[in-house]
C-alpha positions in Angstrom: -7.5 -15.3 6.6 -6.5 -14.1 3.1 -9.6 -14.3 1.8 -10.9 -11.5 4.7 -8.1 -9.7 4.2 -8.5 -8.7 0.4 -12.3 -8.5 1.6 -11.7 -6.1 3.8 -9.3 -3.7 1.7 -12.0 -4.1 -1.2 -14.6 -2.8 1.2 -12.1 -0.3 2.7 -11.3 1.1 -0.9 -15.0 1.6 -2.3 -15.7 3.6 1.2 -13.3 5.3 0.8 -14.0 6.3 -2.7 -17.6 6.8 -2.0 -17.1 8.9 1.0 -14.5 11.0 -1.1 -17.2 11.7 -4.2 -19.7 12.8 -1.1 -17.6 14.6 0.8 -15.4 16.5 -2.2 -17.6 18.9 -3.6 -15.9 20.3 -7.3 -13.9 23.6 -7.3 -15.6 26.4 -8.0 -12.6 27.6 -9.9 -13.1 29.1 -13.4 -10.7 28.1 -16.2 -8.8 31.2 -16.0 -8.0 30.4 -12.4 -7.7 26.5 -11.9 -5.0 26.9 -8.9 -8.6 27.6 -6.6 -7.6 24.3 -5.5 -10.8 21.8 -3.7 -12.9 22.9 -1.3 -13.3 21.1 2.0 -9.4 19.7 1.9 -6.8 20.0 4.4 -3.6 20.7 3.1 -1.8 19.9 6.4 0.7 16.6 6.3 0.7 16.9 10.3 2.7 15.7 12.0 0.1 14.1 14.4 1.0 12.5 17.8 0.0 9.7 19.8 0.8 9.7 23.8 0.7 7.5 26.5 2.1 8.3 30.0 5.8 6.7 30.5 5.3 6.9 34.4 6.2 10.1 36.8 6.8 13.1 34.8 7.4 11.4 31.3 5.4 10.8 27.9 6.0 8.3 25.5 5.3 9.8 22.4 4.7 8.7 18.5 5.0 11.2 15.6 2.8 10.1 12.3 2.9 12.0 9.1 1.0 11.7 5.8 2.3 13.5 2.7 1.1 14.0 -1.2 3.6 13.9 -4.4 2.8 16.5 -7.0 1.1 15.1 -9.9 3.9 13.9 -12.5 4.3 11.9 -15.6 4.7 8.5 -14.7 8.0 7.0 -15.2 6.6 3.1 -14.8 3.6 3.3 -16.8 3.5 5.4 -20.4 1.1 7.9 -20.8 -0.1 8.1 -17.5 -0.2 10.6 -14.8 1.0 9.5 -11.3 -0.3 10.8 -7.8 1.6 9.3 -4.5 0.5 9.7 -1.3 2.9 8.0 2.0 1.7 7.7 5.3 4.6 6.8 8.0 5.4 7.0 12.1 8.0 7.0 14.0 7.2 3.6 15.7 5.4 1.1 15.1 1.4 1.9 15.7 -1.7 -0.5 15.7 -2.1 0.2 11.7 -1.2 2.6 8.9 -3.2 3.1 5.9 -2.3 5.1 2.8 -4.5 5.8 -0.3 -3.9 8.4 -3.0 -6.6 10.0 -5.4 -6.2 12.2 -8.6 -8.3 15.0 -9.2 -8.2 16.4 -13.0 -9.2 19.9 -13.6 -12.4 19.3 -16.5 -13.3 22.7 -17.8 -17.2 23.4 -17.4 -16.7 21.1 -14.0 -13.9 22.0 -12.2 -12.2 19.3 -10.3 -13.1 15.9 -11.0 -11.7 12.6 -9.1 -10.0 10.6 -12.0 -8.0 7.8 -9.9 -8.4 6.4 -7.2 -4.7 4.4 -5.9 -5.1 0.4 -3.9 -5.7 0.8 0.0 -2.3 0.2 1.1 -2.2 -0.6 4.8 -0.2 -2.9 7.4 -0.6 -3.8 11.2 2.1 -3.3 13.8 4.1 -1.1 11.3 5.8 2.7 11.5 5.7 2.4 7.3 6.2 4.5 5.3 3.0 2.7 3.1 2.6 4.4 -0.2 -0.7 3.9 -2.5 -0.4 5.9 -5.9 -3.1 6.5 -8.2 -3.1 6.7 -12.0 -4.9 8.9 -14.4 -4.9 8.8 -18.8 -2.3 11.8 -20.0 -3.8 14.4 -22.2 -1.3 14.9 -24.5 -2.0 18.3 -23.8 -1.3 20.4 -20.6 -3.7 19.3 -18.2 -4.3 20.1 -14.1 -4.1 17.4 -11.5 -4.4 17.6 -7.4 -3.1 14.9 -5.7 -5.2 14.0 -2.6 -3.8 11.5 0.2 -6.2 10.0 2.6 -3.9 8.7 5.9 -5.4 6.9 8.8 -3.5 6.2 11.8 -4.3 3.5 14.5 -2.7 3.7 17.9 -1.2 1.0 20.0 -2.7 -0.4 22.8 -1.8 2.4 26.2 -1.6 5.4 23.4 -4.4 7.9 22.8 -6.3 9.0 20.8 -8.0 5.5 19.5 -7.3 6.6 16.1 -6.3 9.9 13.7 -7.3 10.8 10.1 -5.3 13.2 8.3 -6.1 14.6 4.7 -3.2 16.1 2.3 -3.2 17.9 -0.9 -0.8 19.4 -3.1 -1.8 22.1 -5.2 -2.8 22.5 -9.0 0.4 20.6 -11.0 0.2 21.6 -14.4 1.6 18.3 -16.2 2.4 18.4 -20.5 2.7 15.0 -21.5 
């Protein structure tokens, strides 16, 4: 069962990552103006809701939210950059997933993903799960975005199936 398990997240994670390079086209920002942000990202942290009828007249409902941390230096690791993202409900659902990414502003490029944080994600939990993601300090000022990627699944009765919910923080300068 282990063995699937780790399978699974490994497959989860590089999906994940691959359908994030596709689907995350780089800023079109110049240098001058690097707080353009990415294209094609919510910044919305919800909150989303599951329902199920709760007989005559009543709804039983479940509140999920997903939210990013601004880029910071990283307290745990030197010279790193950290990027947090949480994903968490209000009762337990079917699963929660969490999994952070850290975009660096690269003049000439615009924004480029620069870490990618471990799938973190539990069954028959409200959470909160948190997955952070690491990137190499400068030792100059440098530009992050921190990008959270939050998938809800509900419990058996609720609707809809399933939710995905994108976050974003904007451009954090961080000197380190």
């Amino acid at each position: 069962m282990t063995w699937h398990r780790t399978t699974l997240a490994v497959l989860a994670t590089a999906l994940v990552a691959i359908s994030s390079f596709a689907t995350m086209p780089a800023a079109s920002a110049q240098a001058v103006d690097v707080r353009a942000g990415l294209t094609g990202v919510s910044t919305d942290n919800g909150p989303i809701v599951f329902t199920r009828s709760g007989g005559p007249g009543t709804l039983d409902v479940i509140t999920c939210t997903g939210t990013s941390d601004y880029p910071h230096n990283s307290s745990g690791t030197p010279s790193a950059v950290t990027g947090k993202s949480r994903s968490s409900c209000t009762a337990p659902v079917a699963q929660v997933r969490a999994q952070a990414e850290l975009w660096r502003y690269l003049d000439g490029y615009g924004y480029t993903l620069t870490g990618i944080g471990s799938l973190a994600y539990d069954l028959t939990t409200a959470g909160p799960l948190t997955s952070t993601a690491y990137d190499i300090c400068q030792g100059r000022l440098a530009y992050w975005v921190t990008v959270g990627r939050h998938t809800f699944y509900a419990p058996p009765g609720y609707s809809p199936p399933s939710i995905t919910l994108t976050t974003q923080t904007p451009p954090v300068g961080v000197n380190c």
